[in-house]
C-alpha positions in Angstrom: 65.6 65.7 127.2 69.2 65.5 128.3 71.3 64.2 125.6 74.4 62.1 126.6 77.6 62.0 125.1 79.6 59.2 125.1 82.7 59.2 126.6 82.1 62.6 128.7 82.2 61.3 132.3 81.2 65.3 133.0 77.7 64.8 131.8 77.0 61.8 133.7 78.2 63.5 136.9 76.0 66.8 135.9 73.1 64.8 135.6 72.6 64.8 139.4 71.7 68.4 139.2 69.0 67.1 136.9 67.9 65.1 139.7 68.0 67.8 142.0 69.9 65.4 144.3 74.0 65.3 145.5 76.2 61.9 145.6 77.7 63.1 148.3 78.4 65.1 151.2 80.9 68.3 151.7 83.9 67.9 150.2 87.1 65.6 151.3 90.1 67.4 152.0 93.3 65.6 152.7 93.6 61.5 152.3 90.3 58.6 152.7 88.5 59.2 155.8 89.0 54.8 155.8 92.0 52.5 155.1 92.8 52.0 151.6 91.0 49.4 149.8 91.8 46.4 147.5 90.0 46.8 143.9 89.6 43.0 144.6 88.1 43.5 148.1 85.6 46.0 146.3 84.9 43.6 143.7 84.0 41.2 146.4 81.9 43.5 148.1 79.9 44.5 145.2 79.3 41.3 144.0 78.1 39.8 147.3 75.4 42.9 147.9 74.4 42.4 143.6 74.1 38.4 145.0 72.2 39.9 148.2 69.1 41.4 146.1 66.4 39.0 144.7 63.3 40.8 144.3 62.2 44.5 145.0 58.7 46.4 144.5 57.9 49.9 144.7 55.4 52.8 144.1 57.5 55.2 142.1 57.5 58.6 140.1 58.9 58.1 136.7 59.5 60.4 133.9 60.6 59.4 130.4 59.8 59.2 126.8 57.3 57.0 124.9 58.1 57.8 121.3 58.9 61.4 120.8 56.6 62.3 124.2 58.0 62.9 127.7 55.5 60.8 129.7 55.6 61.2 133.9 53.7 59.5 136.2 52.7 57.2 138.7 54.3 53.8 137.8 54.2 50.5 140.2 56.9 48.1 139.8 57.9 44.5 140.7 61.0 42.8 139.7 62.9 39.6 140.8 66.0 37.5 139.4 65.6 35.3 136.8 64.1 38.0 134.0 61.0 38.4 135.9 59.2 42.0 136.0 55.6 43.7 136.0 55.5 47.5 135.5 51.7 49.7 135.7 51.6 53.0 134.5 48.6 55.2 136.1 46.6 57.4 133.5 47.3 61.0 135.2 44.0 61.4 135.0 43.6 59.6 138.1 42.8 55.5 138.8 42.8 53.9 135.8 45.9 52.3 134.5 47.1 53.2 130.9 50.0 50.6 130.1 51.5 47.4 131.8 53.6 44.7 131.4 54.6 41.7 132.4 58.3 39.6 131.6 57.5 36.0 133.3 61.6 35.2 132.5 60.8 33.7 128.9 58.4 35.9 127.4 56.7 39.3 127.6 53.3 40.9 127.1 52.6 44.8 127.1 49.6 46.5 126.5 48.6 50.0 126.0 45.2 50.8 127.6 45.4 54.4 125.5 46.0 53.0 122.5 44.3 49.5 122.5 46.8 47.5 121.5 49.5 45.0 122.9 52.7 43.6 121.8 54.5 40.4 122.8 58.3 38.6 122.6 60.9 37.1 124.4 62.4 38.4 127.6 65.7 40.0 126.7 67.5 43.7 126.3 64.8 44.9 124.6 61.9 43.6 127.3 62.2 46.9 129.2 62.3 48.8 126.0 59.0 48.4 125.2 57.7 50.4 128.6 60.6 53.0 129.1 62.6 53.0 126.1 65.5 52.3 127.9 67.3 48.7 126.7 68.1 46.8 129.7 67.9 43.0 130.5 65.7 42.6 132.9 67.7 41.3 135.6 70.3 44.4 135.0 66.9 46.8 135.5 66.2 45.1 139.2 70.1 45.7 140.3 70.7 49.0 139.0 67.3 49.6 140.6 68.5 48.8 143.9 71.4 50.4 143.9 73.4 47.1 142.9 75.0 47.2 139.6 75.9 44.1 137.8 79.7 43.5 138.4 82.0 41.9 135.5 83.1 39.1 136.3 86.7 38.2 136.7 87.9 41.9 136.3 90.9 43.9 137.5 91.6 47.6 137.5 92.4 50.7 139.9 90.7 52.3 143.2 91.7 56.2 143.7 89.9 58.4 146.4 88.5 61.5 145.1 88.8 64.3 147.6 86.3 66.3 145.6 83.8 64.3 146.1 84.6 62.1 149.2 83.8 59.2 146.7 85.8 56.1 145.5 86.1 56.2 141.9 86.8 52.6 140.7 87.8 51.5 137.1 87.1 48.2 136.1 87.9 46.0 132.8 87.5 42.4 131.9 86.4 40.6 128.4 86.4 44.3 126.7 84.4 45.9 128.2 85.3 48.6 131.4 83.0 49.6 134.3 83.4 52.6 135.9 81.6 53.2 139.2 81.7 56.5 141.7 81.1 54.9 145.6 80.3 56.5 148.7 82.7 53.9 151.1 82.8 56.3 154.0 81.3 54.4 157.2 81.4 51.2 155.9 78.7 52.1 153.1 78.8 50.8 149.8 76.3 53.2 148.2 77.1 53.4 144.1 76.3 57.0 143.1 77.7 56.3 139.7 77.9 53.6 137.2 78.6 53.4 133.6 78.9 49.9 131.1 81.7 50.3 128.3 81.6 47.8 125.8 84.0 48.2 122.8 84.3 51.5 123.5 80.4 52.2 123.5 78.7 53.5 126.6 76.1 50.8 126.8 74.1 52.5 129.7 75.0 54.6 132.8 73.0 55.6 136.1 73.5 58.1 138.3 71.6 57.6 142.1 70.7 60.1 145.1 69.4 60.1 148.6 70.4 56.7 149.8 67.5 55.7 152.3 67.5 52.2 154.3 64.6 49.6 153.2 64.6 46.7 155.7 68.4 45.5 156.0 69.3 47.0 152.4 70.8 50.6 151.6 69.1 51.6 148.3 68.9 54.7 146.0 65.8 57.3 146.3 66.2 58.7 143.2 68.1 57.4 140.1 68.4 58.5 136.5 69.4 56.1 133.6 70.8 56.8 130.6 71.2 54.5 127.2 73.3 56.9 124.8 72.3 54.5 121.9 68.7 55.0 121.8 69.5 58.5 122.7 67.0 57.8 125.7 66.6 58.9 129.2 64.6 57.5 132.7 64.4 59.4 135.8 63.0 57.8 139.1 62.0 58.8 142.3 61.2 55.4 144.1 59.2 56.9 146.5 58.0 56.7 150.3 60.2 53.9 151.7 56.5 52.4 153.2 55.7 51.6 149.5 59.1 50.1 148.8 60.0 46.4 149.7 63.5 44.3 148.8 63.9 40.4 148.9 60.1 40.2 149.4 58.6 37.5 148.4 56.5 38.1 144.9 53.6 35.8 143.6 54.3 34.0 140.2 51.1 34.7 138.6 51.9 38.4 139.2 54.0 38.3 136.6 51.7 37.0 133.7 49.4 38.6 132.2 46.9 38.5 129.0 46.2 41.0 126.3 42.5 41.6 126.4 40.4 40.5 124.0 39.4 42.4 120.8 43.7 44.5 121.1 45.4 44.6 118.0 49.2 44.6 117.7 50.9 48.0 118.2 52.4 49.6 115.5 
């Protein structure tokens, strides 16, 4: 596992060699490729494509921790606003699945197939904790999914063009807490390769995204890795084929209930 340190913007940059992917193209020399921008015109623009996104779905590759195992596999997803998500695990061993669960925006029910048990609660930070380890709301999971990071509201800060990289690196703060977000702007793109949530001076969580791929009328990241430094716990995604992979679709209700079997008792 990669272990993140707080506060080192290095590591979070490093870990797209752990993806085996690049935010960006040959380096910039010289001044933006683009006019300068307003932070608030950024802002604008980041808020309006975080609005955009309701509802994605995909056939992904995930590798993570359940415990103290690194578990990868085969992993469908669903998600829309309004704290709803359904995740499916496939058993390796081919077909079967071997965890799911289900947030239907109040409450949630997963259930471990391998283990023959299920646990339930509300639908909060810790929802997508009980599948990946990783604490999330559940509405923050479908955005930084998509390549859409949640946006604070209200906030101010700087803009400075990073020739390095070819990337804007934007700084924003507002209620105590500080965003800090790496974009590729070049060609009228607003593709975030990096985000990180400060709150207090904690790193709440961080995400790094590769290989930007077009999915209907949406830009959206191929591969992402998330980080949450305070469970010392990592996620790594590759969202696979862009046939599998759907935004703003529209998502049946019942998908997103579901009912321990009968006979499970609750997980440890």
């Amino acid at each position: 596992m990669t272990r993140y340190h707080p506060g080192m913007r290095l590591a979070l940059l490093a870990s797209l060699s752990f993806l085996g992917v690049a935010a960006c193209g040959p380096a910039q020399h010289g001044g933006r490729p683009y006019p300068e921008p307003n932070v608030a015109d950024i802002v604008a623009r980041l808020q309006k494509a975080h609005d955009a996104t309701t509802s994605f779905r995909a056939d992904a590759t995930m590798d993570f921790w359940i415990g103290k195992q690194r578990a990868k596999g085969e992993v469908y997803v669903m998600s829309k606003a309004g704290a709803f998500a359904r995740f499916a695990m496939l058993s390796p061993a081919g077909g079967s699945t071997s965890a799911e669960m289900a947030c239907n925006g109040k409450d949630f029910v997963f259930v471990s197939y391998d283990q023959n048990c299920y646990r339930t609660g509300p639908c909060n930070s810790s929802s997508i904790a009980q599948f990946f380890n990783i604490q999330l709301e559940p509405d923050d999971f479908l955005h930084l999914a998509v390549g859409t990071p949640p946006v604070l509201a209200g906030a101010t800060g700087t803009a400075t063009w990073n020739s390095k990289t070819g990337l804007e690196d934007v700084q924003l703060s507002a209620d105590g807490k500080t965003e800090k977000l790496s974009i590729d702007m070049r060609d009228g793109k607003l593709d975030v390769m990096t985000a990180e949530m400060t709150s207090g001076g904690k790193l709440e969580w961080s995400v790094v995204n590769g290989d930007f791929v077009k999915v209907g009328d949406f830009r959206v990241p191929g591969k992402s890795h998330f980080k949450a430094p305070a469970s010392q716990q990592d996620l790594v995604v590759d969202w696979g084929d862009t046939a599998n992979r759907a935004v703003n679709v529209a998502l049946d209700p019942s998908k997103f209930q579901l009912a321990p079997p009968a006979g499970l008792q609750l997980c440890p």
